[in-house]
C-alpha positions as CSV (number, residue, x, y, z in Angstrom):
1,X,0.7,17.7,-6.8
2,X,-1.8,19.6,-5.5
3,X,0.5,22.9,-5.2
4,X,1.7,22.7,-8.9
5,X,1.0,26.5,-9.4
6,X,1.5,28.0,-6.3
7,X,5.3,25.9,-6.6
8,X,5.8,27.6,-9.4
9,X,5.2,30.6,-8.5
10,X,6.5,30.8,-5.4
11,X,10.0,29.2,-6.6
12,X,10.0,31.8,-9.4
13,X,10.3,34.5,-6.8
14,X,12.5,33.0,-4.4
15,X,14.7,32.0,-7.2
16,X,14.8,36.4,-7.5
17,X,15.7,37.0,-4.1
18,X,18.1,33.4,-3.6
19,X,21.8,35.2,-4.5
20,X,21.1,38.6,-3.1
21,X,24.0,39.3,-1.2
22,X,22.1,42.5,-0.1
23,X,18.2,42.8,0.6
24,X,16.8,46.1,0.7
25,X,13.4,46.9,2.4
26,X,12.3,47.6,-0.7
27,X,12.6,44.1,-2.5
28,X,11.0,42.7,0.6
29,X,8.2,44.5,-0.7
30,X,8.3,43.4,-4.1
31,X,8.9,39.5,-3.0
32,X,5.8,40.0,-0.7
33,X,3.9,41.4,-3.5
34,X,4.0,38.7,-5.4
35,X,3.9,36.2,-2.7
36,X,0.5,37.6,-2.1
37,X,-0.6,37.2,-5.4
38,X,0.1,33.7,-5.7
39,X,-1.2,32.6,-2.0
40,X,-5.0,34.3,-3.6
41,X,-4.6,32.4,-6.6
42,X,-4.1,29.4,-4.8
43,X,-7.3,30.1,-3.1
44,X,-5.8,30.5,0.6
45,X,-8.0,32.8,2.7
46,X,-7.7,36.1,2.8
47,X,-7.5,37.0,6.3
48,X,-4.4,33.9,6.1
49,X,-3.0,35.8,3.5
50,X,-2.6,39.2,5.0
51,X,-1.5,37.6,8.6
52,X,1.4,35.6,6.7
53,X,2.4,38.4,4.6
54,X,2.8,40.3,7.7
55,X,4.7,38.1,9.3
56,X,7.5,37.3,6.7
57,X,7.8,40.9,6.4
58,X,8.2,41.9,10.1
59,X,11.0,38.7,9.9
60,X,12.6,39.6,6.5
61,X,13.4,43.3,7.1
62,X,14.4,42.4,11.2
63,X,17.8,41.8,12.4
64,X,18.0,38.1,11.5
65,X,18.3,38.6,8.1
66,X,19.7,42.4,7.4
67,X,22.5,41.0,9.6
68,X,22.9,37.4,7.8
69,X,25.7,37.0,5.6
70,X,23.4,35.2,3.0
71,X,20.3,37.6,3.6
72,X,18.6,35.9,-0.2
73,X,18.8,32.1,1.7
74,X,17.6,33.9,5.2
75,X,14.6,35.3,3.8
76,X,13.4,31.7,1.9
77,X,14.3,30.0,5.3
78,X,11.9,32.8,6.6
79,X,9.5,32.0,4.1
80,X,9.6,28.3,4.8
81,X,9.2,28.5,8.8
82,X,6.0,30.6,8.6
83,X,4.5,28.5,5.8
84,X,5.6,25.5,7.5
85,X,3.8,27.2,11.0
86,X,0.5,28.1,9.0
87,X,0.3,24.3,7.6
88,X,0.6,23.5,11.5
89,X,4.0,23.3,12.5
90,X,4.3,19.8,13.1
91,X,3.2,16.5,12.4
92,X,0.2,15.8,14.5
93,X,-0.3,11.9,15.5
94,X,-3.3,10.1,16.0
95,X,-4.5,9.7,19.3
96,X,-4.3,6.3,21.3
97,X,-6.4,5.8,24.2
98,X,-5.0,4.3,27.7
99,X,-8.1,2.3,27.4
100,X,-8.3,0.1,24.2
101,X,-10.1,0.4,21.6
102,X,-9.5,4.0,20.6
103,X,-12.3,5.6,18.7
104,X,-12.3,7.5,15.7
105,X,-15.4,9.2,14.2
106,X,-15.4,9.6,11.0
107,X,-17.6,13.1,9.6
108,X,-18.1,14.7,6.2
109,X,-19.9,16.3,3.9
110,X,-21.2,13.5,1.0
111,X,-18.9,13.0,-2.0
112,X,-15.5,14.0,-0.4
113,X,-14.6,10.3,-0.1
114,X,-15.3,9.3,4.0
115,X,-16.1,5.7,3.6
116,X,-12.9,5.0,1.5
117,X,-11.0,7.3,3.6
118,X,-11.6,5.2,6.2
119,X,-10.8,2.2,5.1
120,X,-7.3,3.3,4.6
121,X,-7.2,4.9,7.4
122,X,-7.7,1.4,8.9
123,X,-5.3,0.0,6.4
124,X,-2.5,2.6,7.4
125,X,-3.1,1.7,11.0
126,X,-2.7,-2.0,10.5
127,X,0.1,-1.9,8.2
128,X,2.3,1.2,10.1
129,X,1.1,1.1,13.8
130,X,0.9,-3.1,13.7
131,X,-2.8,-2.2,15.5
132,X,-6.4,-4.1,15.1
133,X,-8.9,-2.1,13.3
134,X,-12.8,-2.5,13.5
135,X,-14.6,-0.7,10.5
136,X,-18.3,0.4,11.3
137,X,-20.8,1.3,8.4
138,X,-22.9,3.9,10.3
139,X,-23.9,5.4,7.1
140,X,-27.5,4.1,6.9
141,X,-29.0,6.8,4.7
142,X,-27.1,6.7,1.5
143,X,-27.8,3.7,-0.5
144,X,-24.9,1.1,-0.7
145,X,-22.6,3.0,1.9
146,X,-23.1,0.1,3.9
147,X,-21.9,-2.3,1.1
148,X,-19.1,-0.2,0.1
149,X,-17.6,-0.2,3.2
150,X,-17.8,-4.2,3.4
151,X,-16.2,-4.5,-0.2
152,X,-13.4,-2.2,1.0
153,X,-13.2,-4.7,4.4
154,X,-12.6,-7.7,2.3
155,X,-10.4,-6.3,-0.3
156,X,-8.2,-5.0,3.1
157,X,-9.6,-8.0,4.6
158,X,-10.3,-5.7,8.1
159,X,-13.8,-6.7,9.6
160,X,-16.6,-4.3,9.5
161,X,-19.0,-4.4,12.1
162,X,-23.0,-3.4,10.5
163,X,-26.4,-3.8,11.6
164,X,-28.0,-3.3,7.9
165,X,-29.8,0.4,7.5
166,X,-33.1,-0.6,9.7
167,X,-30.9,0.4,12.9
168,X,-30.2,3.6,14.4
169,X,-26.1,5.1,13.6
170,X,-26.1,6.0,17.5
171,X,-27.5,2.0,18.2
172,X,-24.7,0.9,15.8
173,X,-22.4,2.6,17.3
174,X,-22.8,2.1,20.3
175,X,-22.9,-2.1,19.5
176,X,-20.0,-2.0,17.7
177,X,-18.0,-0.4,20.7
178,X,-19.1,-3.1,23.0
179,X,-18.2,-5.4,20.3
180,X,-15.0,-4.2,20.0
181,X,-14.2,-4.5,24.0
182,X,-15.2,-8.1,23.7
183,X,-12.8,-8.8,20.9
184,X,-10.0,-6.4,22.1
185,X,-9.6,-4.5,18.6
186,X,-7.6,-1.3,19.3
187,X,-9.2,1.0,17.0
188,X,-12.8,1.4,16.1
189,X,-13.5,3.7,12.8
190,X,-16.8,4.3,12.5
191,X,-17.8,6.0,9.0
192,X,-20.9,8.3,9.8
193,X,-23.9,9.8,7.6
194,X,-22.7,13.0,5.4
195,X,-25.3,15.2,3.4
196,X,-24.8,17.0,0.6
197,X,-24.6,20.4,2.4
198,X,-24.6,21.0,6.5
199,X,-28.2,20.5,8.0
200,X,-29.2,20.4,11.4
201,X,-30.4,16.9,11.3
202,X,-27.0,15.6,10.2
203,X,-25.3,17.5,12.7
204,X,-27.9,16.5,15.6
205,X,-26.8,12.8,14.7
206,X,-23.6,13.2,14.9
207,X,-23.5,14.8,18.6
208,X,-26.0,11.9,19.8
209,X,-22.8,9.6,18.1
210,X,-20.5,11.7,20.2
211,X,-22.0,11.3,23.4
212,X,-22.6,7.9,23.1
213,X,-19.2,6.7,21.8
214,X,-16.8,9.4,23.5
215,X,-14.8,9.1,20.2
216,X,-10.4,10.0,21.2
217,X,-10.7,11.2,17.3
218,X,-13.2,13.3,15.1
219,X,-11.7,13.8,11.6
220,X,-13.7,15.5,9.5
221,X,-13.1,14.4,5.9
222,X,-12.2,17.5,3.0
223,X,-11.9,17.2,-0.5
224,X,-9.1,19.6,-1.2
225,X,-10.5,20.2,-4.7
226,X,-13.2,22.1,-3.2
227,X,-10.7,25.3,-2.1
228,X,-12.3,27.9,0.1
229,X,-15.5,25.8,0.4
230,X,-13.5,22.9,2.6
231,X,-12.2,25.6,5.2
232,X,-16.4,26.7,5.3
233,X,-17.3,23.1,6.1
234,X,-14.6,22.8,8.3
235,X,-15.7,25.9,10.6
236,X,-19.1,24.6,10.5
237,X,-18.3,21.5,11.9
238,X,-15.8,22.3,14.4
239,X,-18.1,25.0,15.6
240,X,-20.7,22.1,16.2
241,X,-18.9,19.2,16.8
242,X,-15.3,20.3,17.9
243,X,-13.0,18.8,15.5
244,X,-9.8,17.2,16.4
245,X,-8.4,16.5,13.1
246,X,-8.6,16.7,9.1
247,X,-7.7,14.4,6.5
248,X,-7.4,16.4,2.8
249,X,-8.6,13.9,-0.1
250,X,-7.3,14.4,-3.7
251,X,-4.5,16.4,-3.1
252,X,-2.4,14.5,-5.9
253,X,-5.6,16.5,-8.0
254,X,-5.1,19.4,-10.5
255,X,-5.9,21.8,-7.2
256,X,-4.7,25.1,-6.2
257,X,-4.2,23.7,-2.5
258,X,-5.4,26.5,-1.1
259,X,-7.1,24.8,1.3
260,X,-4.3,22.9,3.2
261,X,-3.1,26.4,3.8
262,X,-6.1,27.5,5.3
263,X,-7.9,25.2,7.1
264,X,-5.2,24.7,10.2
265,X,-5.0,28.8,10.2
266,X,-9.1,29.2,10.4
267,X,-10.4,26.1,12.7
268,X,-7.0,25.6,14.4
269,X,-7.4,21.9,13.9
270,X,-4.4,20.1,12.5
271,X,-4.4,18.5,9.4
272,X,-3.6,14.9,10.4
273,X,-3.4,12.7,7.0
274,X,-3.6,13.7,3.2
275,X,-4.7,11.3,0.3
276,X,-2.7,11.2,-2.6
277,X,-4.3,9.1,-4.6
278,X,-7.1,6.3,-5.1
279,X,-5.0,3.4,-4.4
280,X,-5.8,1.9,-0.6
281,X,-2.3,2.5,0.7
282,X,-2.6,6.4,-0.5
283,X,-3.1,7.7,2.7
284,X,-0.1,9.6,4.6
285,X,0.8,11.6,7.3
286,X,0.9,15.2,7.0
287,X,4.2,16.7,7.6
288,X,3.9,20.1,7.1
289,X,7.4,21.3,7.6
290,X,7.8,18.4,4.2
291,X,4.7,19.8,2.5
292,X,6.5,23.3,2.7
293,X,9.8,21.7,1.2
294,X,7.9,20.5,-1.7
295,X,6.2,23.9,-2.1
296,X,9.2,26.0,-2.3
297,X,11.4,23.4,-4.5
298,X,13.5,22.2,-1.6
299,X,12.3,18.5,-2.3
300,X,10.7,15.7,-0.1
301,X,13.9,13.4,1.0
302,X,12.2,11.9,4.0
303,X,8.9,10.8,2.9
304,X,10.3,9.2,-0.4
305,X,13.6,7.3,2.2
306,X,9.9,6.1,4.2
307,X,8.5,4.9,1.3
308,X,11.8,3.1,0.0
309,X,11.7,1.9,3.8
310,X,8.6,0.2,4.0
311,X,8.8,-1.1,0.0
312,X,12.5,-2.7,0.3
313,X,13.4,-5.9,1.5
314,X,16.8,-5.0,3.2
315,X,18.4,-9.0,2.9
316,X,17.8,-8.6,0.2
317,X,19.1,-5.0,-0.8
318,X,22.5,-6.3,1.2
319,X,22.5,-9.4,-0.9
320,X,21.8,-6.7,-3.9
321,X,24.7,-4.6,-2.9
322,X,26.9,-7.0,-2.5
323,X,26.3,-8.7,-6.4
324,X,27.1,-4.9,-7.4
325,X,30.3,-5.1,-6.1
326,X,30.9,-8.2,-7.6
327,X,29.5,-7.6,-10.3
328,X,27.6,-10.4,-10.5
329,X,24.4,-8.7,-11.1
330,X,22.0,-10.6,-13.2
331,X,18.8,-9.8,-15.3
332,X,16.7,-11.7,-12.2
333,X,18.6,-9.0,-9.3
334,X,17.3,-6.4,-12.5
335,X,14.0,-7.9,-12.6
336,X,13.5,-7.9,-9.0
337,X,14.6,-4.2,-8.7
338,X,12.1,-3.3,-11.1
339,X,9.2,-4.7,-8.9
340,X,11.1,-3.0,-5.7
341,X,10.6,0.7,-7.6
342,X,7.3,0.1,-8.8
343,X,6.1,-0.5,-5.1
344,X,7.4,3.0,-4.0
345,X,4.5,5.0,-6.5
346,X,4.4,6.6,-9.6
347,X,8.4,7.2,-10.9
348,X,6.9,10.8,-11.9
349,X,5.8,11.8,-8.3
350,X,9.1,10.3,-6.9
351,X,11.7,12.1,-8.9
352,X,9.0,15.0,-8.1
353,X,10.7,14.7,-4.3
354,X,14.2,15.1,-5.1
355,X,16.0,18.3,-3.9
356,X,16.0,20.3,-7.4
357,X,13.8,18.0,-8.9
358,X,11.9,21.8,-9.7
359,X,14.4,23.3,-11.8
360,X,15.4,19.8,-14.3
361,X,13.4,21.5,-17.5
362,X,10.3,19.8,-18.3
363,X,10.2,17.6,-15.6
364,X,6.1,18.4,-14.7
365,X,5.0,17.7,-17.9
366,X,7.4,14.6,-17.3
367,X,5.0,11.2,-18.0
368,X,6.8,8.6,-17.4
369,X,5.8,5.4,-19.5
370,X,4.8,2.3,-17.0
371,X,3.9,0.6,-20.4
372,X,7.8,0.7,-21.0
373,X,8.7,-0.8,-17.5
374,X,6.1,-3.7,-18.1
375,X,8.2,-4.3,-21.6
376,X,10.9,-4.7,-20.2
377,X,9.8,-7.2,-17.4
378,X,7.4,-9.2,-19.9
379,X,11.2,-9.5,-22.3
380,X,13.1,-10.9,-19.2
381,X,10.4,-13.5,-18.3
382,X,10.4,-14.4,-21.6
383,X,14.2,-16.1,-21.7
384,X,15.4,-18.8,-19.9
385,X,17.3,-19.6,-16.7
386,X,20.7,-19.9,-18.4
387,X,19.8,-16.8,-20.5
388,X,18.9,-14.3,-17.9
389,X,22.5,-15.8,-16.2
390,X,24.5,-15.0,-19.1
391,X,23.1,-12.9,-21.2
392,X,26.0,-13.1,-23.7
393,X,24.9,-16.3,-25.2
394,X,21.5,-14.9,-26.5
395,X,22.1,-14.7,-29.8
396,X,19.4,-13.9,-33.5
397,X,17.1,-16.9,-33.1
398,X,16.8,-16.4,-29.4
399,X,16.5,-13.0,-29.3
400,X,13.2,-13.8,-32.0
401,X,12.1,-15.8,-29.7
402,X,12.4,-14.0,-26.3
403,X,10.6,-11.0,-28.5
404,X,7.9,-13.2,-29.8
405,X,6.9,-14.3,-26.5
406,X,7.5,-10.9,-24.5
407,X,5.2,-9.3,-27.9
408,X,7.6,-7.2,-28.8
409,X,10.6,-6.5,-30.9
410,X,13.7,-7.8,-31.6
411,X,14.8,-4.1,-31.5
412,X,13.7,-3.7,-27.7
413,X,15.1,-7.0,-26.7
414,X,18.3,-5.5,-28.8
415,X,17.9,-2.3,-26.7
416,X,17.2,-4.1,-23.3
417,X,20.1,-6.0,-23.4
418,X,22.8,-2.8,-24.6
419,X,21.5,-0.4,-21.7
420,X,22.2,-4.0,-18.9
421,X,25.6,-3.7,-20.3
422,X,26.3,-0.8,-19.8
423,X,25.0,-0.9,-16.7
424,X,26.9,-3.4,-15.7
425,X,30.1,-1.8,-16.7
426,X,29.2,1.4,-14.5
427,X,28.7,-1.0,-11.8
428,X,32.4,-2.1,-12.5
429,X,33.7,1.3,-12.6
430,X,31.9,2.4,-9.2
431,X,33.3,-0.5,-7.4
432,X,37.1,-0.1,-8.8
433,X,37.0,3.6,-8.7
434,X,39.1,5.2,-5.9
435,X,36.8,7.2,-3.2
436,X,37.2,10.8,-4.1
437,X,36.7,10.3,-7.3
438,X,33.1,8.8,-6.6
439,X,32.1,11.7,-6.0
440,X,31.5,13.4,-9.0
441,X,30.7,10.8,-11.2
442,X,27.1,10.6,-13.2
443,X,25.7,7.8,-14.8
444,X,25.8,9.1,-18.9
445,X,21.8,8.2,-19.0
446,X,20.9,10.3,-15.7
């Protein structure tokens, strides 16, 4: 995650102040100190910096706390309001026009990933908000834009409206509009020029796109590896074009993240969606008051139940459930559950948004082996019906087999099969176990 070191450091100091049963004006100071420290290092503006600082401060030594009967967990609450306030306070939604189709321009500098941006923007819009996209390749100036954008269409298979590069962006525009009234899309992205720096002939474009298309949305584009140079652009162009949104790229990067902190303090213009990755569905919502849970080490619950939401067929996790109980639960329910995990993400950025998940030792440098997950699929699929039924009856020549067509080892069939045992008998246990005593019980391998 993109706030690897300021989460560290920040969790190291609240960790200092958590179990103070007493918080003196002085260790305010000392907590702040630091604080400061690591918002600089993380590249957050300065001018941010000094405002929050003086806020938590005013807060920490005030009456809410200094009265509290847990002052330590009143201050981080503290902490977490104001950066949850400075990231913007709450999730802000895309617009949606009375007047169909709503339109979205698209602006950024070159390189900070616009075009495939808004593709999944328009992938996120069909797949969350059920709506009807139009993509528009108004990029006419950098070679292939155009064709990018078509190649991202039919990989999403989402139509993209062009007039090849001999046409003006405001002409295109301004086609693909009418187009899109015609044809009743809902949204209409349209994926402008960027430069490699701010010029007036880029921005001059862009307002004669404005006036033309009345755009609901202008999202400007940010690469968040780019720190205190993405709030800069952002100024610029909300200054010029008056912004109503940002989208972060590459915040799954190796970034200080400085910039997410920033930008909503400097332009006042929400951050609306992050990227966390170059897949085509990695493209979410920012929730800051989440984004500040995952800073501080308070976990992520309710973007990672989303996730499981929109990945999880629930027949079939009922059907799922009730073979647990049962116990019936073969290596095909296992096989299946496998693929259900896989579509949440990465298992290393999952566990990552788990309450605690900070303080389990070791857990960043944590790489999790998908090599090992595609093992143990490629072993199942290799066995037959009646094996994968009743694993019992697979004995030495058919576990060489099942090994020689999975290419592995009879030692990871071996170990495949022990570790489904076992699983099986916790599954026993859970279901005959009496209620309270649930509650405290841990799976040995967790």
């Amino acid at each position: 995650m993109a706030f690897e070191g300021l989460a560290d450091r920040l969790q190291h100091v609240m960790n200092k102040i958590r179990g103070k049963g007493k918080v003196t004006e002085a260790d305010v100071k000392e907590m702040m100190r630091e604080v400061r420290l690591a918002l600089l290092e993380a590249d957050v503006n300065f001018k941010v910096v000094k405002d929050f600082v003086k806020k938590v401060s005013e807060r920490a030594v005030g009456q809410e706390v200094m009265k509290s009967l847990t002052p330590g967990q009143q201050v981080i609450k503290v902490v977490k309001e104001e950066l949850t306030e400075l990231m913007g306070g709450e999730n802000s939604k895309i617009a949606v026009s009375n007047r169909p189709p709503t339109v979205v321009m698209m602006v950024g500098l070159q390189g900070a990933g616009k075009t495939t941006t808004t593709g999944k923007l328009a992938n996120l819009l069909r797949k969350k908000h059920n709506r009807k996209p139009l993509l528009v390749a108004a990029d006419i100036y950098r070679p292939a834009a155009i064709k990018q954008l078509e190649t991202l269409g039919k990989q999403l298979n989402i139509p993209v409206f062009s007039l090849g590069d001999q046409v003006s962006p405001v002409e295109i525009a301004k086609q693909a509009i009418a187009k899109a009234k015609e044809e009743h899309y809902d949204y209409v992205l349209i994926d402008t020029a960027g430069r490699l720096h701010i010029d007036e002939a880029l921005m001059d474009e862009l307002k004669q796109i404005k006036e033309v298309t009345k755009p609901d949305e202008i999202f400007l584009v940010v690469d968040a590896m780019t720190g205190q140079d993405a709030v800069n652009v952002a100024q610029s162009f909300n200054e010029q074009l008056g912004l109503t949104g940002v989208i972060l790229t590459k915040l799954d990067g190796d970034t200080r993240g400085g910039a997410a902190l920033s930008i909503k303090a400097v332009t006042n213009t929400p951050i609306k969606f992050v990227g966390m990755g170059e897949k085509l569905d990695a493209l979410e919502p920012f929730h800051p008051e989440r984004m500040a849970s995952r800073i501080l080490g308070m976990g992520d619950v309710l973007t990672l139940i989303e996730k499981a939401q929109a990945a999880v067929d629930e027949e079939k996790a009922k059907e799922l459930e009730q073979k647990m109980r049962t116990a019936s639960f073969t290596l095909d329910d296992f096989l299946e559950q496998l693929g259900q995990v896989r579509k949440l993400g990465p298992l290393d950025e999952l566990l990552k948004m788990l309450p605690g998940a900070n303080k389990v030792k070791g857990l960043n440098n944590l790489q999790i082996d998908e090599k090992q997950i595609s093992r143990v699929e490629a072993i199942i699929r290799s066995m037959t019906k009646e094996e994968k039924m009743n694993p019992d009856i697979i004995n030495s020549s058919r576990k060489k087999r099942i090994a020689k067509g999975s290419g592995t080892t009879v030692q990871d069939v071996n170990r495949l099969l022990k570790q489904f045992d076992e699983m099986k008998k916790m599954m026993k246990m859970m279901t005959t176990m009496p209620k309270g005593k649930k509650k405290g019980f841990r799976f040995p391998f967790m």
